[in-house]
LOMARLUM-316980 format. One record per residue: residue in one letter; z negated, x negated, y of N, C-alpha, C in turn. Coordinates in steps of 0.05 Angstrom, whole numbers, plus 5000, padded with zeros to 4 digits. Atoms other than C-alpha are relative to their C-alpha. Layout:
<nodes>
<node residu="A" n_pz="Z" n_px="X" n_py="Y" ca_pz="Z" ca_px="X" ca_py="Y" c_pz="Z" c_px="X" c_py="Y"/>
...
</nodes>
This chain:
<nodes>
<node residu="X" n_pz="5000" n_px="4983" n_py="4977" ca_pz="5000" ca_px="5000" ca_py="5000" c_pz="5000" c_px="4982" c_py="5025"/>
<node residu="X" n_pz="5003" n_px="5017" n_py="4978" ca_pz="5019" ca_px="4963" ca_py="5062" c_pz="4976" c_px="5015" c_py="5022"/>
<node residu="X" n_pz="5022" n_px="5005" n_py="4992" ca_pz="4972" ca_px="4955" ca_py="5106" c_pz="5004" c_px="5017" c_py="5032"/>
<node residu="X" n_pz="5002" n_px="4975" n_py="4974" ca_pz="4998" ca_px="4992" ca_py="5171" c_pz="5006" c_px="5030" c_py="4990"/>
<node residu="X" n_pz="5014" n_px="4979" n_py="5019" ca_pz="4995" ca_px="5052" ca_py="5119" c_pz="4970" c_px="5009" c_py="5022"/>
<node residu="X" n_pz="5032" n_px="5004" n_py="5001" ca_pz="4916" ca_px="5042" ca_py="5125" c_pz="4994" c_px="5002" c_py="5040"/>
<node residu="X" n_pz="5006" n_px="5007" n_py="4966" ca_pz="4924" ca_px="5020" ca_py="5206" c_pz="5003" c_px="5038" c_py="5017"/>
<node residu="X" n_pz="4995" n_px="4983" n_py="4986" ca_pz="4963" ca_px="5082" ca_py="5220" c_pz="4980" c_px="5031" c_py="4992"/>
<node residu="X" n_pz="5011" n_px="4975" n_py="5011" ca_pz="4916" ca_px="5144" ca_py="5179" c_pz="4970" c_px="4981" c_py="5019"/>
<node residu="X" n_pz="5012" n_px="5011" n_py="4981" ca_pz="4857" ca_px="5099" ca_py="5220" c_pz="5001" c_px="5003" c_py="5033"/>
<node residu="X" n_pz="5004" n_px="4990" n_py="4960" ca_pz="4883" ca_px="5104" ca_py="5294" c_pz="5009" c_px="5034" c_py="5003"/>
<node residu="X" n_pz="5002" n_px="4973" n_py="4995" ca_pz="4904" ca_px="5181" ca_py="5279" c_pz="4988" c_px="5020" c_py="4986"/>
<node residu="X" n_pz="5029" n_px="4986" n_py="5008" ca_pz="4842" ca_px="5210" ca_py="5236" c_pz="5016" c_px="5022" c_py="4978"/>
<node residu="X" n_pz="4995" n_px="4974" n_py="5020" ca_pz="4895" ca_px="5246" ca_py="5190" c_pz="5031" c_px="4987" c_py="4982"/>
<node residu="X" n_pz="4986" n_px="5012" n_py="5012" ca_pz="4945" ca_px="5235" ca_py="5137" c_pz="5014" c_px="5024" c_py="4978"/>
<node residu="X" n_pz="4984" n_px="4989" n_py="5024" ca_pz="4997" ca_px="5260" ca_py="5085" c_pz="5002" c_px="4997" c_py="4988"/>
<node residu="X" n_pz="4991" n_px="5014" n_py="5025" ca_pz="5000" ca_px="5248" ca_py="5018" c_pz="4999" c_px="5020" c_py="4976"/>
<node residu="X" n_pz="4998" n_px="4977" n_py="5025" ca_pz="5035" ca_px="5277" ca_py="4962" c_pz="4984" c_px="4994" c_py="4969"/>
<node residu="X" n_pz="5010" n_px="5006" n_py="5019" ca_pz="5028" ca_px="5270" ca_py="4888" c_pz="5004" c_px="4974" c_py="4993"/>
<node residu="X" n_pz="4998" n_px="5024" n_py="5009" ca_pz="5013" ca_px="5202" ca_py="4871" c_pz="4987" c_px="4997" c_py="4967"/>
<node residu="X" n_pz="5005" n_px="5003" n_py="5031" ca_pz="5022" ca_px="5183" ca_py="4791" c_pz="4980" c_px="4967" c_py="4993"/>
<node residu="X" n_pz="5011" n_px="5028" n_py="5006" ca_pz="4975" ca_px="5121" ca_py="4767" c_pz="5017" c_px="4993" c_py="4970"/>
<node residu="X" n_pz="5005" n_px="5004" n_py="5040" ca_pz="5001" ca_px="5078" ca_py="4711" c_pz="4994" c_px="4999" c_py="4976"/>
<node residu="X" n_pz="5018" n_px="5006" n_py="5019" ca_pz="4978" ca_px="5076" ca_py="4652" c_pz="5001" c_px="4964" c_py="4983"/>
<node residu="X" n_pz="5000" n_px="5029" n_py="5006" ca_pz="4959" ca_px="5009" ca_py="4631" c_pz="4973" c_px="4988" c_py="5011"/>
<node residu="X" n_pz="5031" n_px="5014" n_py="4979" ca_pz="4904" ca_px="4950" ca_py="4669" c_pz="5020" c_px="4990" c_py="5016"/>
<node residu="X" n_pz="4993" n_px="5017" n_py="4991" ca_pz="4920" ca_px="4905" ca_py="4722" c_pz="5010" c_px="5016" c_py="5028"/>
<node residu="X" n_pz="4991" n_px="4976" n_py="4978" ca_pz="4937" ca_px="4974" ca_py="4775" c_pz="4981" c_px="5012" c_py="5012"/>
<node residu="X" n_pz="5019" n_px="4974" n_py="4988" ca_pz="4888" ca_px="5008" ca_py="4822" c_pz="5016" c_px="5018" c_py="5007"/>
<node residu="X" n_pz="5002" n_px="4973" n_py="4990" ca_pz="4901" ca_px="5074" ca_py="4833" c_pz="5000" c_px="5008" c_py="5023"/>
<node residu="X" n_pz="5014" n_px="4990" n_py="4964" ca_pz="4923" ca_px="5094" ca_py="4908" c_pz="4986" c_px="5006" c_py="5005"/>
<node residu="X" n_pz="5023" n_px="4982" n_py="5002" ca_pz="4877" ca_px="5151" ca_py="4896" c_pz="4975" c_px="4983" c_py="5015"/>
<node residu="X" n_pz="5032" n_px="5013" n_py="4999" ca_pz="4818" ca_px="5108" ca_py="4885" c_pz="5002" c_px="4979" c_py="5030"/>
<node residu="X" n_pz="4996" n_px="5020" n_py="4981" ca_pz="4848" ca_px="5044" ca_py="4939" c_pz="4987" c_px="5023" c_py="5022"/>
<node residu="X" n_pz="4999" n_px="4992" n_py="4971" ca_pz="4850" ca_px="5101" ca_py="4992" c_pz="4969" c_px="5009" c_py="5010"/>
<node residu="X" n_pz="5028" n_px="4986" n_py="5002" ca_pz="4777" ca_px="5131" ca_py="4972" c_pz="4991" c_px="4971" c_py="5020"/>
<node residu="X" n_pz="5016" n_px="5021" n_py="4994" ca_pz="4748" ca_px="5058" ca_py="4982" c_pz="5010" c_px="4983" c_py="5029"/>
<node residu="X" n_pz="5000" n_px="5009" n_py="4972" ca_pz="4783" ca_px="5035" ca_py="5041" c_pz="4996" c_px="5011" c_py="5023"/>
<node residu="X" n_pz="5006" n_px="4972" n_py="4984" ca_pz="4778" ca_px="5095" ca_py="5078" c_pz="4972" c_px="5007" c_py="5006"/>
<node residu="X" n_pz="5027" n_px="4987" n_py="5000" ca_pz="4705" ca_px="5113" ca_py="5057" c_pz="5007" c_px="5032" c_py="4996"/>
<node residu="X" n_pz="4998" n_px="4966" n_py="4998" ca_pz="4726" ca_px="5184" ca_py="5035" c_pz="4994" c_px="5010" c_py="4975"/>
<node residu="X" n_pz="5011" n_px="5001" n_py="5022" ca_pz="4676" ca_px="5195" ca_py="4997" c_pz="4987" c_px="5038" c_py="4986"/>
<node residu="X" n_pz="5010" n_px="4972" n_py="5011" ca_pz="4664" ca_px="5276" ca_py="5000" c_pz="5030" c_px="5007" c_py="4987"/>
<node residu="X" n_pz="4981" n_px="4978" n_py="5005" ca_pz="4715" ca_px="5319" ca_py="4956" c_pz="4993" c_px="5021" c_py="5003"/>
<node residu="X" n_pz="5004" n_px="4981" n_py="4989" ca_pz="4718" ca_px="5384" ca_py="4983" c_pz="5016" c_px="5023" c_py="4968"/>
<node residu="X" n_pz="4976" n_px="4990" n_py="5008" ca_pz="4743" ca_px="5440" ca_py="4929" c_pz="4987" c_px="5032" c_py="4998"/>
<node residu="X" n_pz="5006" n_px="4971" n_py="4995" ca_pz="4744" ca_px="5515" ca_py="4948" c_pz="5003" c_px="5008" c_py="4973"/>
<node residu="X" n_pz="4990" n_px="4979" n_py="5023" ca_pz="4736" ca_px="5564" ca_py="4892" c_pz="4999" c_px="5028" c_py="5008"/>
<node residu="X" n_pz="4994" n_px="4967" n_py="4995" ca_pz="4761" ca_px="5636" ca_py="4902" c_pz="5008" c_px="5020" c_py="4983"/>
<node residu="X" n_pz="4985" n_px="4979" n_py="5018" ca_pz="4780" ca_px="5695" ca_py="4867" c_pz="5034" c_px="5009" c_py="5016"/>
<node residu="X" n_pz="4975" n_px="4996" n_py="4994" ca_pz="4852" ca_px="5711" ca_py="4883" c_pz="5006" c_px="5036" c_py="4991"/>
<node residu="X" n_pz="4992" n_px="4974" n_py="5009" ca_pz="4869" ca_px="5784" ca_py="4905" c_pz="5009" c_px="5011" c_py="4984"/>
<node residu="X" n_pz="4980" n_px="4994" n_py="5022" ca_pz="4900" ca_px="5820" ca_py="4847" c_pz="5001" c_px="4991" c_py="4974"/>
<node residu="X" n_pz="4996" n_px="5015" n_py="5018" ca_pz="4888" ca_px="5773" ca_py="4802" c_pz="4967" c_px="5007" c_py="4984"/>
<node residu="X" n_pz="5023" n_px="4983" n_py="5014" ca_pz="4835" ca_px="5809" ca_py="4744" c_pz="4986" c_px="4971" c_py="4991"/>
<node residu="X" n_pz="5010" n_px="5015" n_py="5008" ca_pz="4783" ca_px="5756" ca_py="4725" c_pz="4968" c_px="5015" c_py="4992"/>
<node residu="X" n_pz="5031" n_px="4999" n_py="5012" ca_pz="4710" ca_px="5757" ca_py="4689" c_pz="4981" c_px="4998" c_py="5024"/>
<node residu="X" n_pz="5017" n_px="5003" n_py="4977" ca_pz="4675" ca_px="5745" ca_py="4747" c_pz="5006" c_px="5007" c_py="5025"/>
<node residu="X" n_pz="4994" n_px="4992" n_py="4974" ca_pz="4683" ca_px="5779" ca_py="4822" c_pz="4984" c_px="4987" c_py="5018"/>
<node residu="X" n_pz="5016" n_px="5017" n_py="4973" ca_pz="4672" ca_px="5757" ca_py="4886" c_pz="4989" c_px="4977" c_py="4998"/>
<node residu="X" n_pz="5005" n_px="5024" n_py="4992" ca_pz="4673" ca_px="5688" ca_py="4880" c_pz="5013" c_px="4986" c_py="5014"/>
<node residu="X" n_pz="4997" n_px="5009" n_py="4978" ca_pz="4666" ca_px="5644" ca_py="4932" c_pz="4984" c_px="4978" c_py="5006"/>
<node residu="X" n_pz="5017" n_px="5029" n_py="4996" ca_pz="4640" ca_px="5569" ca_py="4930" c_pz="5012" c_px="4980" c_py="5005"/>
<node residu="X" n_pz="4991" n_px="5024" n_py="4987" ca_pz="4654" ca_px="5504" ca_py="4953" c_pz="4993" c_px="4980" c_py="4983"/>
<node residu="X" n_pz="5014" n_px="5022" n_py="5020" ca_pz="4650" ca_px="5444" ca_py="4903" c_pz="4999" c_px="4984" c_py="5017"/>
<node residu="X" n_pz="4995" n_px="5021" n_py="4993" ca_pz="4623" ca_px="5384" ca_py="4939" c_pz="4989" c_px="4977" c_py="4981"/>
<node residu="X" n_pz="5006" n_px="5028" n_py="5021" ca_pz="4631" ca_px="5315" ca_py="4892" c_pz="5003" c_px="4986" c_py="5016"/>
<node residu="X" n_pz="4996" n_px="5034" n_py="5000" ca_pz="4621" ca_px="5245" ca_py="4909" c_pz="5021" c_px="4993" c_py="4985"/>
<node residu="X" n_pz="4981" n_px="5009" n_py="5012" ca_pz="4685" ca_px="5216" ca_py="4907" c_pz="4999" c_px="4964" c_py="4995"/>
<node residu="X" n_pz="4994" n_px="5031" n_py="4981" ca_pz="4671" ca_px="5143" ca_py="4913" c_pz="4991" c_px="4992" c_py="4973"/>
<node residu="X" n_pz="5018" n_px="5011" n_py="5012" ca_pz="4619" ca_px="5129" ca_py="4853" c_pz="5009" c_px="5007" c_py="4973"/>
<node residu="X" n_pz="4993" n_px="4989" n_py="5026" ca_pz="4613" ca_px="5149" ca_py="4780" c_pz="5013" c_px="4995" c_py="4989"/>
<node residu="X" n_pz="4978" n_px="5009" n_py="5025" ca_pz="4667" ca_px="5142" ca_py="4733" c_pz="5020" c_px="4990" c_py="5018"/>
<node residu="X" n_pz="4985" n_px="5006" n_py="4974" ca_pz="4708" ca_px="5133" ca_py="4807" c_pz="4997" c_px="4969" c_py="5002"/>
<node residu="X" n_pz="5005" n_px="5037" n_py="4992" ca_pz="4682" ca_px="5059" ca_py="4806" c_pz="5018" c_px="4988" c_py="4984"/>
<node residu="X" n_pz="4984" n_px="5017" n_py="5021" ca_pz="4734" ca_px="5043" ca_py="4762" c_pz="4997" c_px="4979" c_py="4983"/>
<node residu="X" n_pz="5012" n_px="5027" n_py="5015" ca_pz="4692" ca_px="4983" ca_py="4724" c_pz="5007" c_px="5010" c_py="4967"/>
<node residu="X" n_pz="5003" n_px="4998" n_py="5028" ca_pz="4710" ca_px="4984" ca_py="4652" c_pz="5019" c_px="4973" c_py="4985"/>
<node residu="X" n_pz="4981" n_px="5024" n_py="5017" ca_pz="4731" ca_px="4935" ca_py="4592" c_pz="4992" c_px="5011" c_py="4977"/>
<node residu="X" n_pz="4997" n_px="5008" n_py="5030" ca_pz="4744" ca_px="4922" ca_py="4524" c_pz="4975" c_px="4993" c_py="4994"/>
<node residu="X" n_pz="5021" n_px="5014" n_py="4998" ca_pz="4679" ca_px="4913" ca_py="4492" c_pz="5011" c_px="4985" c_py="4968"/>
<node residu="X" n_pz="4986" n_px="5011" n_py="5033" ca_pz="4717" ca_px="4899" ca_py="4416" c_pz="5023" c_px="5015" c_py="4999"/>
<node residu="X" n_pz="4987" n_px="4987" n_py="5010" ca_pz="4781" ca_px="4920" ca_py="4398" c_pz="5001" c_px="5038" c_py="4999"/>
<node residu="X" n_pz="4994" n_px="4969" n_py="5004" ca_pz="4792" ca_px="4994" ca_py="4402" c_pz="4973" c_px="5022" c_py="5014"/>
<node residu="X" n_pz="5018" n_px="4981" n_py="4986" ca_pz="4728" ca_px="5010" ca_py="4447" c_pz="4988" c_px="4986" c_py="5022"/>
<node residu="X" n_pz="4990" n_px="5002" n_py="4973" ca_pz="4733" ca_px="5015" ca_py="4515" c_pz="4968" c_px="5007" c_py="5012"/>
<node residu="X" n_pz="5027" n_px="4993" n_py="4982" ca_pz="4658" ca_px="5015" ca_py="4563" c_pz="5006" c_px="5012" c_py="5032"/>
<node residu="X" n_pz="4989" n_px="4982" n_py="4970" ca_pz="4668" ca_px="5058" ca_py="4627" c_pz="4985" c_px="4990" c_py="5017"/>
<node residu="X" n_pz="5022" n_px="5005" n_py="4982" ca_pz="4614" ca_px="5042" ca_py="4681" c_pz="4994" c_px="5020" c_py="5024"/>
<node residu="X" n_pz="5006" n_px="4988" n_py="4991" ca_pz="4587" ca_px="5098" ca_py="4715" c_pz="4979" c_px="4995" c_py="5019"/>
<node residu="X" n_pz="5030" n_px="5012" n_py="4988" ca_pz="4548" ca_px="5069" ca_py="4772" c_pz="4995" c_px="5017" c_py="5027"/>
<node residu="X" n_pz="5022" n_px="4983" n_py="4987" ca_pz="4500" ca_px="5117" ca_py="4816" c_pz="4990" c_px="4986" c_py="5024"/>
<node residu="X" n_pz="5018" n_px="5016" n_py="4982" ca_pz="4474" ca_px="5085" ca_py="4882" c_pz="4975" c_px="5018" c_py="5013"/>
<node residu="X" n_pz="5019" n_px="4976" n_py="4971" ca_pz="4412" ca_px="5126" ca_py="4928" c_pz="5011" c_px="5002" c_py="5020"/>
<node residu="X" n_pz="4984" n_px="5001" n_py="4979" ca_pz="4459" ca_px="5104" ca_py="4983" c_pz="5016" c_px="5022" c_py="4993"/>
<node residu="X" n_pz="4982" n_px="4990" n_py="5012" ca_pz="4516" ca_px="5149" ca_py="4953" c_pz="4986" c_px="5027" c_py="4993"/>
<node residu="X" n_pz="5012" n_px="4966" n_py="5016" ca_pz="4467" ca_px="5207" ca_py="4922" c_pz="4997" c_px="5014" c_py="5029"/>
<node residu="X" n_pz="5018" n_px="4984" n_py="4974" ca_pz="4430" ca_px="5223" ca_py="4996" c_pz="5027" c_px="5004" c_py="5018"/>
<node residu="X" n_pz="4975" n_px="4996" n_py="4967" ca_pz="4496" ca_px="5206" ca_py="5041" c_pz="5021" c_px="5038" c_py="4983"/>
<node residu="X" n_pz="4973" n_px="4978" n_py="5009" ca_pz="4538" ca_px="5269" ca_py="4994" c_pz="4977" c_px="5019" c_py="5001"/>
<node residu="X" n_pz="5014" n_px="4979" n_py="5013" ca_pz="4478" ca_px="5311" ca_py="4979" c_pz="4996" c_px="5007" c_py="5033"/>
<node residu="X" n_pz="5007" n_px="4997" n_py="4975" ca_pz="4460" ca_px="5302" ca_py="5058" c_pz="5030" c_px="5021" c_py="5014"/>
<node residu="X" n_pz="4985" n_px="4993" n_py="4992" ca_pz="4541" ca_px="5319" ca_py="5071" c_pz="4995" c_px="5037" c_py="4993"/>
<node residu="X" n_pz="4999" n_px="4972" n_py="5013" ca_pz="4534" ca_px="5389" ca_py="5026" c_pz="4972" c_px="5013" c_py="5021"/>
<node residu="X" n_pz="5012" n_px="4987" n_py="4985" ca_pz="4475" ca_px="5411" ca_py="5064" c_pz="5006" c_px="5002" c_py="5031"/>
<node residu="X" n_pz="4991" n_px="4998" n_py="4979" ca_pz="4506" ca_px="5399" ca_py="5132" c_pz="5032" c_px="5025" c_py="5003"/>
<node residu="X" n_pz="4981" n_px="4977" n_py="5004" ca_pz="4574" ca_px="5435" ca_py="5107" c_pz="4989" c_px="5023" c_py="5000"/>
<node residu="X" n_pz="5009" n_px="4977" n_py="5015" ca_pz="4535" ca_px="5489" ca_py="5082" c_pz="4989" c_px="5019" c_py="5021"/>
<node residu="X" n_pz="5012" n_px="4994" n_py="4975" ca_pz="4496" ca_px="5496" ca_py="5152" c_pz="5026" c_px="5006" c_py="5024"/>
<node residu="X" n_pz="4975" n_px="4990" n_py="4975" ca_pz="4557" ca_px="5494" ca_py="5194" c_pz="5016" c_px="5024" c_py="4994"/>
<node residu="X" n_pz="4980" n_px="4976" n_py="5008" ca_pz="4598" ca_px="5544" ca_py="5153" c_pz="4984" c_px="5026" c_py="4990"/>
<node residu="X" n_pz="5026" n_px="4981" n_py="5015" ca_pz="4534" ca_px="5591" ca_py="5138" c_pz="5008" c_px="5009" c_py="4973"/>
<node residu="X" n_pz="5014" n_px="5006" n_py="5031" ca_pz="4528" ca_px="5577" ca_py="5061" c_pz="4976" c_px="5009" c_py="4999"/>
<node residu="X" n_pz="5024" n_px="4995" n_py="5010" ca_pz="4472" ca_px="5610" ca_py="5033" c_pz="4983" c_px="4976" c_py="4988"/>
<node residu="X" n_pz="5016" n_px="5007" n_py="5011" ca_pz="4453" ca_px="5565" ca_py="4986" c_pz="5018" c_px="4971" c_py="4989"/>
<node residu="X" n_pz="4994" n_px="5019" n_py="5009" ca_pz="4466" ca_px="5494" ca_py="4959" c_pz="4986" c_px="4999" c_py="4973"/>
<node residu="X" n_pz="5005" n_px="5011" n_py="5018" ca_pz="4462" ca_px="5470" ca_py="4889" c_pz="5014" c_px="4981" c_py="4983"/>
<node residu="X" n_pz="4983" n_px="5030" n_py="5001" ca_pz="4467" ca_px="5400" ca_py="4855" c_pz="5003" c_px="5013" c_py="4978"/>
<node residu="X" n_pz="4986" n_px="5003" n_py="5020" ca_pz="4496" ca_px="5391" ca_py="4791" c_pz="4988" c_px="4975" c_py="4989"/>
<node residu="X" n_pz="5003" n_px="5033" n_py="5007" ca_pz="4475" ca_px="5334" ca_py="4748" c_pz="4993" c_px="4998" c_py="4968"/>
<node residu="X" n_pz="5010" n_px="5008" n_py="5042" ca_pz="4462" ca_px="5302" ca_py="4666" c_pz="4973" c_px="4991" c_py="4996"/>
<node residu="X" n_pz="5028" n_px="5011" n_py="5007" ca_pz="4388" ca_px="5290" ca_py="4674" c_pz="4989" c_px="5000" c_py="4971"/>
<node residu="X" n_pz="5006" n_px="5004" n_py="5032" ca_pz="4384" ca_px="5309" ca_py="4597" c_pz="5006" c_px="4977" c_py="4993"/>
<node residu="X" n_pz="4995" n_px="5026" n_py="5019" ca_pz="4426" ca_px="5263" ca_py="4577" c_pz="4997" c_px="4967" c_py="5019"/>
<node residu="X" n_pz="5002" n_px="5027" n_py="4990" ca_pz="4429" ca_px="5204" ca_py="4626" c_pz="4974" c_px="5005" c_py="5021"/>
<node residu="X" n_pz="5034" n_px="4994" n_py="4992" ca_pz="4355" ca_px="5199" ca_py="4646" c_pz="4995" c_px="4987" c_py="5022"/>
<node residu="X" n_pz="5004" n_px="5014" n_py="4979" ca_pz="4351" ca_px="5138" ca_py="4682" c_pz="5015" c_px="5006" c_py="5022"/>
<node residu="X" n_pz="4987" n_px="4997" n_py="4985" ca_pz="4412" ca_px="5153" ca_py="4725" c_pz="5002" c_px="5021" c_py="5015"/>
<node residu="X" n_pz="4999" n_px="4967" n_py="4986" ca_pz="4410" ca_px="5231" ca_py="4749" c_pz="4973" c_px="5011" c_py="4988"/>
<node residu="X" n_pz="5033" n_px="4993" n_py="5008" ca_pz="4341" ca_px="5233" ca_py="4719" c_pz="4974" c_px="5003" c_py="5020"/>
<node residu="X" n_pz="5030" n_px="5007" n_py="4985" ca_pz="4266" ca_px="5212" ca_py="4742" c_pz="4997" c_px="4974" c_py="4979"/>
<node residu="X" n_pz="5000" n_px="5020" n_py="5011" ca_pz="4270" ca_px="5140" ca_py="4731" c_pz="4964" c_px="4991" c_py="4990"/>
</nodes>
């Protein structure tokens, strides 16, 4: 990604971008991910709605997913640990938990949201989304 790319979504606070495919293979970051980390664009925003007309199990929904885009399986760290099995690295900061959890309660306040709630694997990953 050249670099007045990066200069120009910087001096005008907005940008276009279509579908970008990642290779499959190593040795490639992922615009995706490049643009997350140079950028710092670290909230994903994703509306969920019911769509007029359209019969579903559940009515009147109307929520807002906000994820941390920056961290988690997003850190892209992984290798070979033997032959045929691959280690992911899912890494968690407090910097990263308070700055998104802080964003969702500010969204939530500006756009009068009732109610916020996190999401998280405290069962299974204890130390990390737990009570260390």
């Amino acid at each position: 990604m050249p670099d007045e790319v990066i200069e120009s979504v910087r001096r005008n606070g907005i940008a276009l971008k279509g579908p970008v495919a990642t290779p499959i293979g190593s040795g490639f970051e992922s615009v995706n991910v490049r643009l997350r980390k140079i950028l710092d664009l670290y909230a994903n925003l994703r509306p969920v709605r019911n769509l007029p007309g359209v019969q579903s199990r559940f009515g009147d929904v109307d929520l807002i997913i906000v994820r941390e885009n920056t961290e988690g399986l997003y850190s892209g760290l992984e290798h070979e640990v033997v032959p045929g099995v691959v280690e992911s690295l899912k890494i968690v900061t407090e910097k990263a938990s308070t700055r998104i959890a802080i964003f969702a309660f500010e969204y939530a306040k500006k756009f009068g949201r009732k109610k916020v709630t996190a999401v998280h694997k405290a069962n299974i990953m204890k130390n990390q989304t737990g009570s260390l």
